[in-house]
C-alpha positions as CSV (number, residue, x, y, z in Angstrom):
1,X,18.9,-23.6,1.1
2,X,17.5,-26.4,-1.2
3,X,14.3,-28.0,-1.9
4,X,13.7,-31.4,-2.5
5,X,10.8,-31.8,-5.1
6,X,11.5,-35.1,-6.4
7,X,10.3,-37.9,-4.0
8,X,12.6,-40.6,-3.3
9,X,15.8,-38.6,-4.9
10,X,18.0,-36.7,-3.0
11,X,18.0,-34.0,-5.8
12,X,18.1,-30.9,-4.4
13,X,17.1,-27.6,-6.5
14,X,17.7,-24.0,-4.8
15,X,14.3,-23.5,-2.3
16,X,11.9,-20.5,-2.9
17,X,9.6,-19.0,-1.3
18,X,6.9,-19.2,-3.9
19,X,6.9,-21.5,-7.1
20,X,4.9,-19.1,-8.9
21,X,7.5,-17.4,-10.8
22,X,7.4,-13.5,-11.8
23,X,6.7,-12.1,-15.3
24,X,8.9,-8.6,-15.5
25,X,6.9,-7.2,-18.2
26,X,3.3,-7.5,-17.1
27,X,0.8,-5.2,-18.1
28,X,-1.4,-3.5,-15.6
29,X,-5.1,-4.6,-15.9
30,X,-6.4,-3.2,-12.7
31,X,-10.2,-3.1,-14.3
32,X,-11.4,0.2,-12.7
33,X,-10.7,-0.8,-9.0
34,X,-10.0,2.3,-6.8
35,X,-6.7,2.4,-5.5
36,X,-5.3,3.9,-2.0
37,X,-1.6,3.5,-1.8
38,X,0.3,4.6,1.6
39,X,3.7,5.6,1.3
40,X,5.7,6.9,4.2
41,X,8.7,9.1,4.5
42,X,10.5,6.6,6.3
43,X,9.8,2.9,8.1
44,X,8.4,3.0,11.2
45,X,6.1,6.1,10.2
46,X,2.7,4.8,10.8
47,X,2.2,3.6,7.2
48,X,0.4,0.0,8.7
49,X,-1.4,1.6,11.0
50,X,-2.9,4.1,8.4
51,X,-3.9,0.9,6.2
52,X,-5.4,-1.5,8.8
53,X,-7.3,1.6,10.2
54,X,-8.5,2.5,6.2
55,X,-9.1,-1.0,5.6
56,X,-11.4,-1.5,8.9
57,X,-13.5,1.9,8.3
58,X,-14.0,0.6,4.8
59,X,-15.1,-2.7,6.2
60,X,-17.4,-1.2,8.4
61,X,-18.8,1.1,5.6
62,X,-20.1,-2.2,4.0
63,X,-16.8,-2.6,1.4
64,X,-15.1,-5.8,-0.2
65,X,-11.4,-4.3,0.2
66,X,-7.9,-6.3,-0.5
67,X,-5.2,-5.5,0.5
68,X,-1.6,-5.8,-0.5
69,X,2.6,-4.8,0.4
70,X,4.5,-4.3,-2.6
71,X,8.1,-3.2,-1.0
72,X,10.2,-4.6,1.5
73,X,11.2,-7.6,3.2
74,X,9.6,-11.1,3.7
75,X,8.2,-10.5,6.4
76,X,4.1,-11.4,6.9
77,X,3.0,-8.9,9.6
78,X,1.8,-6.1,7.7
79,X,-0.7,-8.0,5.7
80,X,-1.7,-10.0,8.5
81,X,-2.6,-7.2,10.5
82,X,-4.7,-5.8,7.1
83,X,-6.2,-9.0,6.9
84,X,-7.4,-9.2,10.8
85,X,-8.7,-5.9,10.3
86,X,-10.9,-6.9,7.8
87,X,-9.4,-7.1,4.2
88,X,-10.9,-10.0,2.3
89,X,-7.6,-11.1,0.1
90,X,-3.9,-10.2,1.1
91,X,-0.8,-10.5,-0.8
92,X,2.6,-9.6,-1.2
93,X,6.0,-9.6,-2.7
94,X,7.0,-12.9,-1.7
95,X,4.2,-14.4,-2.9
96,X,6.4,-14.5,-6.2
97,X,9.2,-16.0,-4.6
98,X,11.1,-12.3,-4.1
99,X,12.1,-12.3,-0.4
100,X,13.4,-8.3,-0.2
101,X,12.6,-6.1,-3.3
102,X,15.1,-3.5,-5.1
103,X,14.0,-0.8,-7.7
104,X,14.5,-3.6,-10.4
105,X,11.7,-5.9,-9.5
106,X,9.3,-3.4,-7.3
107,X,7.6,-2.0,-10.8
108,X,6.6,-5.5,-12.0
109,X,5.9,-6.9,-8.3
110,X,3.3,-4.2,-7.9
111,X,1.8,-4.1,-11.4
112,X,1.6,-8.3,-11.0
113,X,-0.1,-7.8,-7.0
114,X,-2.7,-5.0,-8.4
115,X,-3.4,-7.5,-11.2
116,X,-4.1,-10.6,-8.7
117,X,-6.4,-8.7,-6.4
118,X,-8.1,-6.5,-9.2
119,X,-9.1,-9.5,-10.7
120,X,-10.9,-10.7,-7.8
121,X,-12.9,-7.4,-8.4
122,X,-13.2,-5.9,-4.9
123,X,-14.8,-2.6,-4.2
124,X,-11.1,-1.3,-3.4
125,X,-7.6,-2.1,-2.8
126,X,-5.5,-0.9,-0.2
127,X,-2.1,-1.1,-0.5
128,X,1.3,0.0,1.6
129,X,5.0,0.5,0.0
130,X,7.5,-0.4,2.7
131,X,10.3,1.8,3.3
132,X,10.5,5.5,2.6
133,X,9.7,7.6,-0.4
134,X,13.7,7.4,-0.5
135,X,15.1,4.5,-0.1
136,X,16.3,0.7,-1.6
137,X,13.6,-1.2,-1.7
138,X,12.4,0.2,-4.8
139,X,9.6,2.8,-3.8
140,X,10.8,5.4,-6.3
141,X,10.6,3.1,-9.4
142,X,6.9,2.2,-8.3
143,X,6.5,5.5,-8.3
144,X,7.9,6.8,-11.6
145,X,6.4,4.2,-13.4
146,X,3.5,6.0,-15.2
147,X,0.6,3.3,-15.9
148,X,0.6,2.4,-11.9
149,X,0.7,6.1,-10.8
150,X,-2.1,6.8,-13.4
151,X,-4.2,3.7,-11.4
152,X,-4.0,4.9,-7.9
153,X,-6.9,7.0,-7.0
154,X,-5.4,8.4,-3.5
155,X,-2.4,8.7,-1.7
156,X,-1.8,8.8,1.7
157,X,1.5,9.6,3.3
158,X,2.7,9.1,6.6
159,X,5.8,11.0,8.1
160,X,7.2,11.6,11.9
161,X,7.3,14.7,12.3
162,X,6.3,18.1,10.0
163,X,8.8,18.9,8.5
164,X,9.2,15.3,7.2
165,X,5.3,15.7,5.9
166,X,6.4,19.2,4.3
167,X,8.7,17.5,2.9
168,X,7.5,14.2,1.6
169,X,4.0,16.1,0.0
170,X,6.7,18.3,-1.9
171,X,8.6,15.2,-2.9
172,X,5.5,13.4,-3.6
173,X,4.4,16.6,-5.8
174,X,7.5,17.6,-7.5
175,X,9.4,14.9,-8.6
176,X,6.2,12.0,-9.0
177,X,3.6,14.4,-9.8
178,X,1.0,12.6,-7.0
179,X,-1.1,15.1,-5.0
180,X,-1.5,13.5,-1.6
181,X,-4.6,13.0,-0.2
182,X,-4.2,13.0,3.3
183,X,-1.3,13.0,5.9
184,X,-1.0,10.8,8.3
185,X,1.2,9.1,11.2
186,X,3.3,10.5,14.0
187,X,3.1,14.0,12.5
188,X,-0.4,14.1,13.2
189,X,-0.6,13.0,17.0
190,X,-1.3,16.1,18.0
191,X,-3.0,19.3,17.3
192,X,0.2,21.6,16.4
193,X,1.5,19.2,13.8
194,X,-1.7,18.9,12.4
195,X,-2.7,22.7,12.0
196,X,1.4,22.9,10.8
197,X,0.4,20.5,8.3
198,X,-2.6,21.6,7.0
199,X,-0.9,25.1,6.8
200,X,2.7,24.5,5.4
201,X,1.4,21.5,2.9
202,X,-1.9,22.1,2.5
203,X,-2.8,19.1,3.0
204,X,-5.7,17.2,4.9
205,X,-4.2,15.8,7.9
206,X,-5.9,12.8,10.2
207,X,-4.2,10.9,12.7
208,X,-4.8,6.8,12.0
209,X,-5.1,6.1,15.4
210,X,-7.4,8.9,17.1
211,X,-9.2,9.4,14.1
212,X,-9.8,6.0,12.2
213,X,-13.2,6.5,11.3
214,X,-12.7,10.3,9.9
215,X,-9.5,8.6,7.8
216,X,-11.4,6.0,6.3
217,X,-14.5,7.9,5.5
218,X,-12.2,10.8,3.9
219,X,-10.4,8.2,1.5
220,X,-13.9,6.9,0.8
221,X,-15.1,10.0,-0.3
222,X,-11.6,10.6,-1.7
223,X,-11.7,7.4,-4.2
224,X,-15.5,8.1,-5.5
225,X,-17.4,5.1,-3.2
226,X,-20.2,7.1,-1.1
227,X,-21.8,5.0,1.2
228,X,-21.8,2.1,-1.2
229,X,-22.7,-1.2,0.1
230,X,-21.0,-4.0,0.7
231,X,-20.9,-7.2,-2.4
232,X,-22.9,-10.1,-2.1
233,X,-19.5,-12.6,-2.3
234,X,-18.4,-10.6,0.8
């Protein structure tokens, strides 16, 4: 596909989706912002619904919150969703021109989102890394890069079933060094795999759907906010 930037020459240059080009060796300046990342075991594992419910209950609870997708493809659903649920800002990926991330540009794509949206200096940002803890798009770099891992402040994770929670907290734990904070998606939609949870992982487990409000407020709590009211450039 080309673009034509030049008017009145038919001098076509390769098209991207964003002009603003990527800096691979950015520095993380998130400037105290609490962080809630949601990572899933899989796609399709209620990750979304998880952030559009935390970014609402925040939203209700008087917060500025951004929100962001830092893995995946181009596609603008997810952070449209965030957005109609109340998020103030939303970006992602493709905002630097990258239509589908891989574990060589996923590092410096997050690091460069958590740098746009920190500077706008909201009470918290919200954030969700398509795919699965295992996968291509580039989750496991994100995640063994030590300066963002030492900026999130909670970790949610979202599986389909229990044994995929058991699994992803031990994953999460073991080879990342993250403590979740809270399971949630299909695991959690009803009261067996919840107690399973909660016994087996020892983890907090709140269905995003059901339980919204008890999600939200948990994270809240989780990521040192109170009851803090909302910003006067809300």
């Amino acid at each position: 596909m080309l673009d034509f930037p030049y008017l009145g020459q038919r001098v076509g240059v390769p098209a991207r989706v964003s002009a603003e080009p990527l800096q691979t060796d950015v520095p993380l300046t998130i400037q105290g912002v609490p962080v809630v990342a949601i990572a899933g075991t899989c796609m399709n594992s209620g990750k979304t619904a998880a952030a559009c419910a935390i970014v609402s209950r925040f939203r209700h609870n008087g917060l500025v919150v951004d929100a962001f997708k830092s893995t995946g493809v181009a596609l603008r659903r997810d952070i449209l969703a965030m957005e109609d649920s109340g998020a103030r800002h939303v970006a992602m990926f493709s905002d630097f021109g990258i239509v589908a991330t891989t574990s060589k540009n996923a590092p410096a794509l997050t690091r460069s989102l958590l740098n746009e949206l920190g500077e706008q200096k909201p009470d918290a940002i919200v954030f969700e890394l398509g795919d699965g803890l295992l996968g291509a798009y580039g989750v496991e770099a994100i995640l063994r890069d030590k300066e963002i891992c030492a900026s999130l402040t909670a970790m949610v994770l979202c599986a389909n079933d229990p044994v995929g929670a058991w699994g992803g907290a031990k994953l999460l734990r073991e080879e990342f060094g993250i403590e979740p904070t809270v399971i949630s998606g299909p695991a959690t939609d009803n009261q067996v795999g919840i107690d399973i949870i909660r016994d087996r992982a020892h983890v907090a487990a709140l269905n995003a759907m059901t339980h919204a409000a008890e999600l939200g407020d948990l994270l809240q709590s989780a990521i040192g906010l109170g009851s803090r009211t909302a910003k006067a450039s809300a």
